[in-house]
N, C-alpha and C positions, 0 to 999 in steps of 0.2 A: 084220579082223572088223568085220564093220556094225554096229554099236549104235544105238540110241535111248533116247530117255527121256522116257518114259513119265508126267506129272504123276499124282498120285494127290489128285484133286479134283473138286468139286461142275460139272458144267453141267449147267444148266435142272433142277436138282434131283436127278440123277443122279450117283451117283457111276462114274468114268472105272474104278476097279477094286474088283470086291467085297472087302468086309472080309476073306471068309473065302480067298479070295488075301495080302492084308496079313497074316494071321495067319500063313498058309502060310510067309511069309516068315519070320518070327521062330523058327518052328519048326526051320525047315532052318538057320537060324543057332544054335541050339541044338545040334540034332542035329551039328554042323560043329564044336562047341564056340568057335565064335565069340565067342558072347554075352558070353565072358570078357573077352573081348578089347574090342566094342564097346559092351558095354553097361557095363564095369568100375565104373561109379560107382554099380550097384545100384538106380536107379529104376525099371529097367526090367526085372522078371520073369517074368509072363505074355505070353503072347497077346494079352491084354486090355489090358494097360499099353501093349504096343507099339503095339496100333488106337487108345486113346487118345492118346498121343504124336505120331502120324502125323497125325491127326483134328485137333489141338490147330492153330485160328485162326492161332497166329504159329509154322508150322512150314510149311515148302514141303518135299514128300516127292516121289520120283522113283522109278518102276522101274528099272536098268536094264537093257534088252532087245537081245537079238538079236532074229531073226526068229522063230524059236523057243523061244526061251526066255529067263525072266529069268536073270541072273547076277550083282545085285547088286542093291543100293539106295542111294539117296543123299538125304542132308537137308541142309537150312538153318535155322536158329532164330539167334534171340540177335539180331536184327534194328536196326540203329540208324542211322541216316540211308541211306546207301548201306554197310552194311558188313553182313556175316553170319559166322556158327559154319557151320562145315564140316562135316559127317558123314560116313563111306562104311562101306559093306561090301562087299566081293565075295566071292562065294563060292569054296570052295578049288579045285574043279575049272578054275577060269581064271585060277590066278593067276600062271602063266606066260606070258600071253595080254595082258596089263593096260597096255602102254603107251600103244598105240593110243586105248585104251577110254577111261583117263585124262584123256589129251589130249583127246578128243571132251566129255568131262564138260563140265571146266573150261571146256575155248572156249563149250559152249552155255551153262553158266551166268553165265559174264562177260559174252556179249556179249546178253544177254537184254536186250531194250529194251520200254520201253510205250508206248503208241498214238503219243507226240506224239515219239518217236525220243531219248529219254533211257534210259540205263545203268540196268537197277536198281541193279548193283553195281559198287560201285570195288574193292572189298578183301573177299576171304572169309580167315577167320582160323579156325584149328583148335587142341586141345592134343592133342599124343600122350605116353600115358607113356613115360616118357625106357626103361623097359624094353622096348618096341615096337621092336626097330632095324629089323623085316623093314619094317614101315609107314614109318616116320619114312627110313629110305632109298627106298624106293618113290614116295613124298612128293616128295621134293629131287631125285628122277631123273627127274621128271615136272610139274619148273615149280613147286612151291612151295620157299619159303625157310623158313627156320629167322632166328628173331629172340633163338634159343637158349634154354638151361633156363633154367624158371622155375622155383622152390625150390614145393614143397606146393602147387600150381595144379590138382591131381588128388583125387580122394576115390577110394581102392579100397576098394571094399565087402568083399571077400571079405578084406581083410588091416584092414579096418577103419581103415586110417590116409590119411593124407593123400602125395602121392606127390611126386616133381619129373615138369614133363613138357617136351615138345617143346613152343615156340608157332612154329607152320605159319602161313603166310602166302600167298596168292596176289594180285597185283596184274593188271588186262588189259593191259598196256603188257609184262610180264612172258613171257604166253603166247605 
């Protein structure tokens, strides 16, 4: 499966995808009952939270596409020297499809360089809750590592408490 990815960002004062796409997106993760899943720690409830979010200065946000269609999204935040917070969702209709797509992520995001031919990124790091084993095996089968459970590293909103999670790891020497 071809994929791309899609930046969702300002040129020449334009944004690359409308809002009401971005929102589109949040929707169909609801509707998927996803949001349980990705958004677990509760900041994230509207529409409107999620175009905020995406919107939000220290956040890099990604469609990603086929030719026709989107099938997932991916972010970055947590931004600190060369290292990032990982995000993903795919949508369920592909998630038997997903190694390929994966792999495609990851290499464009590692090997993403700026003008003068430097890495933006050495290291993207994620947490998954330790209850996630479809993700958290998905993850490890597809190039990231486990640096193992972390005790309460999670806020779940919906059970109110604090969780243990996965911490995910991707290095480019790795891929």
């Amino acid at each position: 499966m071809q994929i791309k990815l899609l930046p969702y960002t300002t040129v020449d004062g334009i944004r690359t995808v409308p809002d009401s796409e971005i929102k589109q997106l949040f929707t169909r993760t609801v509707a998927e009952e996803l949001d349980k899943v990705v958004f677990y720690e509760g900041t994230i409830k509207t529409e409107d939270d999620f175009l905020k979010a995406v919107k939000y200065k220290e956040c890099m946000f990604y469609l990603v596409k086929t030719e026709k269609e989107t099938i997932g999204y991916v972010w970055l935040n947590r931004f600190e020297n060369h290292t990032a917070r990982y995000h993903f969702c795919a949508f369920t209709d592909y998630w038997g499809d997903l190694e390929e797509v994966a792999s495609t992520i990851m290499t464009t995001l590692m090997y993403m360089e700026d003008t003068e031919g430097n890495y933006f990124f050495d290291l993207l790091t994620g947490f998954i809750p330790a209850w996630n084993k479809r993700a958290i095996q998905f993850t490890l089968k597809n190039g990231g590592y486990s640096a193992g459970i972390i005790p309460n590293a999670i806020w779940n909103s919906e059970k109110q408490k604090s969780e243990d999670a996965v911490f995910i790891y991707y290095t480019r020497g790795d891929l």
